[in-house]
N, C-alpha and C positions, 0 to 999 in steps of 0.2 A: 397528627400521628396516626398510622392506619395499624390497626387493630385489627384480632381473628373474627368479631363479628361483620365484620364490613366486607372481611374478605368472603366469609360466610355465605353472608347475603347475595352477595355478587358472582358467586358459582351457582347460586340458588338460580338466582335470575336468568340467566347463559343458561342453565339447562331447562327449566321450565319456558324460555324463549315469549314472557311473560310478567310485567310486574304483579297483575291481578295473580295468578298463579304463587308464583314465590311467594308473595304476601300471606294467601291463603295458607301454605304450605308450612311457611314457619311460623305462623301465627303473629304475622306483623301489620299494621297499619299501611296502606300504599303510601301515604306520603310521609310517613316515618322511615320506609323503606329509599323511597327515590332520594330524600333528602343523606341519608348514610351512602351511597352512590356517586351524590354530586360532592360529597366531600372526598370521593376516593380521585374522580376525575379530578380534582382541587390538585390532592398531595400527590398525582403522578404528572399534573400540567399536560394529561391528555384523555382524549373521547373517548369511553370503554366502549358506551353503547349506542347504536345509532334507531331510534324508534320507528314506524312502521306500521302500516294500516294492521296487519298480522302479528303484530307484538315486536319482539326486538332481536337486535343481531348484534353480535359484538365486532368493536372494528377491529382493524390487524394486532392494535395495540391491546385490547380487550383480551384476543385471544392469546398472545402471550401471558398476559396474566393469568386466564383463567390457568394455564401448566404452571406458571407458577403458583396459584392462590392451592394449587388440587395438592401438589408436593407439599406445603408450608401446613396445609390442614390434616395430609394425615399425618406428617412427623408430631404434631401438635396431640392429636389422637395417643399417637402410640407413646409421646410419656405422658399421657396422662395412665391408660391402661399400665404402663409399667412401673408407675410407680403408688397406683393402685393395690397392684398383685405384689407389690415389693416385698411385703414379710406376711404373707395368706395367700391363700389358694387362689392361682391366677383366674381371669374371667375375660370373657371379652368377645372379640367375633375375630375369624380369620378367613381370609379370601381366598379361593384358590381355585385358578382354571386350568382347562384339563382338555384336550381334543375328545373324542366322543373314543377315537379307540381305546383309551385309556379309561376312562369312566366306566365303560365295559366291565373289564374285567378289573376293576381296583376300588370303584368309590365307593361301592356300598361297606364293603368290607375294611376300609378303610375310616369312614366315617364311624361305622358302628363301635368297631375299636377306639377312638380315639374319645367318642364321646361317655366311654368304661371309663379313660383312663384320666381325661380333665372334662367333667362332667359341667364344668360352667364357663366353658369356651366353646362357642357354636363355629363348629367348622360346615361352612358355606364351599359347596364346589359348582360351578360356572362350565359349562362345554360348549366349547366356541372352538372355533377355526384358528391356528398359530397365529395368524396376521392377527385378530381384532385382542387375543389373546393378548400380545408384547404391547398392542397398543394400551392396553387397560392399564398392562401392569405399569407402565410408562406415564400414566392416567394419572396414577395413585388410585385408580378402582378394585382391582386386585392386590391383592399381599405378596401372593409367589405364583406362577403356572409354568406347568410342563408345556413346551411348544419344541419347533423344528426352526426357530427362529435361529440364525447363524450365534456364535461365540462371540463375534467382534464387534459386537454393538457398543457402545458409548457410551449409550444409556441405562443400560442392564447389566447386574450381576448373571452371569450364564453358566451353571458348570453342570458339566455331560453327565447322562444319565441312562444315557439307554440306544445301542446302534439296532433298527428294525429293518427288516431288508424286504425291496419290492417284488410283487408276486403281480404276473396278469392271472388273470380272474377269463375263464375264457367259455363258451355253452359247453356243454357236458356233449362228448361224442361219443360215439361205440369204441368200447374198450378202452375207454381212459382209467387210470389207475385211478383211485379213491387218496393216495399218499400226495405228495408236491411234488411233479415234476421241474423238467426244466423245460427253458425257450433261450435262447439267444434273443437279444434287443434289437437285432434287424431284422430278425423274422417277424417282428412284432408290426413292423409297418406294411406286410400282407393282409392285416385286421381290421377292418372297422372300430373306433375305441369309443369308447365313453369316458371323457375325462374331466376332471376339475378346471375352472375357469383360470384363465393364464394368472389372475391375483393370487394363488393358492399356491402356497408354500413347497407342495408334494409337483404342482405342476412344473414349477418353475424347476427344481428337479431333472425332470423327464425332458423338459426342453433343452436345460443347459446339455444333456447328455446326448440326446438327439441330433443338436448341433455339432459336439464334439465328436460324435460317431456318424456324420454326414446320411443322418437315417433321417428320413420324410416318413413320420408318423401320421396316417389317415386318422383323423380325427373328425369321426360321425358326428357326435354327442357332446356339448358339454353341459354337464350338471355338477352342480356343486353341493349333491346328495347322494353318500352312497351307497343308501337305501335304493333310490332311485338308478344309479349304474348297475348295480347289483341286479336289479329286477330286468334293466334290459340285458343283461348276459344269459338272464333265465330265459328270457323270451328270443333268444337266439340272434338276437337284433348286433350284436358285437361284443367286444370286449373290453374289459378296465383295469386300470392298474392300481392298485393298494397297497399298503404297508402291511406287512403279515399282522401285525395283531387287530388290523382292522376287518382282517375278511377270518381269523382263527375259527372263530366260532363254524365257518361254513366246512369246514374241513371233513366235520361228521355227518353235513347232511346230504352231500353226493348231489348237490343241485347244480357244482358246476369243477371245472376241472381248473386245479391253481397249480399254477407252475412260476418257480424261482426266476426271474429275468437273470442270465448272464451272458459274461461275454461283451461289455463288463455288468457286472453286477452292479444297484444301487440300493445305496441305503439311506432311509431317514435317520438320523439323525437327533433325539429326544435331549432337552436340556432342561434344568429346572432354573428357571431365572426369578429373580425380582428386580425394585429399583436401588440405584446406588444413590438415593436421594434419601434413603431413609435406613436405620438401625435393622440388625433383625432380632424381631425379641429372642428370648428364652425358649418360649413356647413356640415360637415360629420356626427356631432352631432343633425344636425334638420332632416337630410336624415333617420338617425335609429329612430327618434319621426314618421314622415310620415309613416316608414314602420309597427312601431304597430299600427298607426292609420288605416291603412289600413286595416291591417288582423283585430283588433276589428273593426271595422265596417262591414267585409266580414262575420263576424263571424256570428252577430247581425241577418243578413239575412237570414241564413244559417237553413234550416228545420232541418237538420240530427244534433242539435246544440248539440247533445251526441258524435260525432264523433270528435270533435273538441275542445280543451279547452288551454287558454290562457295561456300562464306563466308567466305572468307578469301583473302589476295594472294598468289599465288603465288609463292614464293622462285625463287634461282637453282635447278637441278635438285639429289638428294640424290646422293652416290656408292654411298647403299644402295637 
């Protein structure tokens, strides 16, 4: 009968890509380890692992397991954690990834609150890119994350959180206004760009729309830093296109000139998802209230508040 230590072990192994390692790691004996293994290939009647001058690799069959072994450990996790916290003060860790525009302006203030308010639940935040984001969460490596990943996934609970609308980013010229103009999106393909690599969420975007507006976007640059886009629009080298909350911050320092793409207009898209493989606690459930509390209140603040618009009703306020 295959048991949670077996399966344990055997994510252990897959990720350390190493029996010596996972041994080391969980404090087991190697051939205590290989021998809990060969009983798992026993009770599935196939090869997880295939060995290797360089350590090991799991075969086809292996890595379906490992999605399975990664969902079965942390549902296993979370009731132990809840029923843990069942009648006392809950504890525990909670995962939560976040694209870099978001972390910006939400996780420190977010974090700080939340650890006033359940001071023995360590909330972990993650800034990663949408795509490795839904993969994680899919993983069982994260708990919930904000991404632009679509609503129609299969495998993800998805509901909308936030419509963020594209701005090119373009070198600062004489007499450009300091506020957000506009561009039309066929003018855009008279520019040199610096964009995100075709795997990127935002790019995929700009393409679909490109396509459906028969526009032939010059495309200079691609980086998938937009630290790095940003600095060549400084240096006059071309232009990029962003999500408004991810270029906000430049608004006040006049380093370059941002204007709303229309004609048609695009917008990201923000959802908060996790897995439909697993419960969501209590505590996971007041962490996603704090997180629309937060963006409506950022929102509230916010001059460009045409840039930005909610998806969802705003409750009474959160006490985190």
């Amino acid at each position: 009968m295959i048991d949670v230590r077996q399966l344990t072990y055997f994510v252990a192994v897959v990720e350390a890509k190493s029996f010596t390692a996972a041994a080391e790691t969980l404090h087991v004996a190697q051939p205590a380890l290989s021998q809990h293994l060969q009983r798992l290939e026993y009770e599935f009647g196939q090869q997880l692992l295939i060995r290797h001058s360089r350590g090991v690799v799991p075969t086809p069959a292996g890595v379906r397991l490992v999605e399975h072994a990664r969902v079965i450990l942390t549902l296993v996790q979370a009731a132990k954690d809840d029923l843990r916290n069942f009648d006392k003060e809950p504890y525990g860790v909670i995962r939560v990834g976040m694209p870099r525009s978001l972390c910006d302006i939400m996780a420190v203030e977010l974090m700080t609150n939340w650890s006033e308010s359940y001071p023995k639940i360590n909330l972990q935040i993650v800034e990663q890119s949408s795509n490795t984001l839904t993969e994680w969460v899919m993983a069982g490596r994260l708990d919930l994350a904000i991404t632009s990943f679509p609503s129609d996934s299969g495998s993800v609970i998805a509901e909308p959180l936030l419509q963020d609308k594209m701005c090119a980013i373009m070198p600062r010229r004489d007499g450009s206004s300091s506020d957000i103009g506009q561009i039309r999106f066929a003018d855009l393909a008279q520019e040199p760009l610096a964009l995100y690599s075709p795997s990127n969420q935002s790019r995929q975007l700009l393409d679909m729309t490109a396509k459906y507006c028969d526009v032939n976007l010059n495309i200079a640059f691609e980086v998938d830093s937009p630290d790095l886009a940003l600095r060549l629009v400084e240096a006059g080298k071309g232009s990029t296109i962003q999500p408004y909350l991810a270029v906000r911050h430049y608004l006040e320092s006049g380093r370059a000139d941002i204007r709303l793409i229309v004609g048609p207009g695009i917008t990201r898209r923000l959802h908060l998802i996790r897995s439909k493989n697993r419960p969501l606690a209590h505590h996971e459930a007041e962490l996603c209230k704090a997180i629309k509390t937060h963006l409506a209140n950022g929102l509230a603040t916010d001059k460009h508040e045409n840039m930005l618009e909610l998806d969802f009703a705003v409750d009474t306020p959160s006490d985190i």
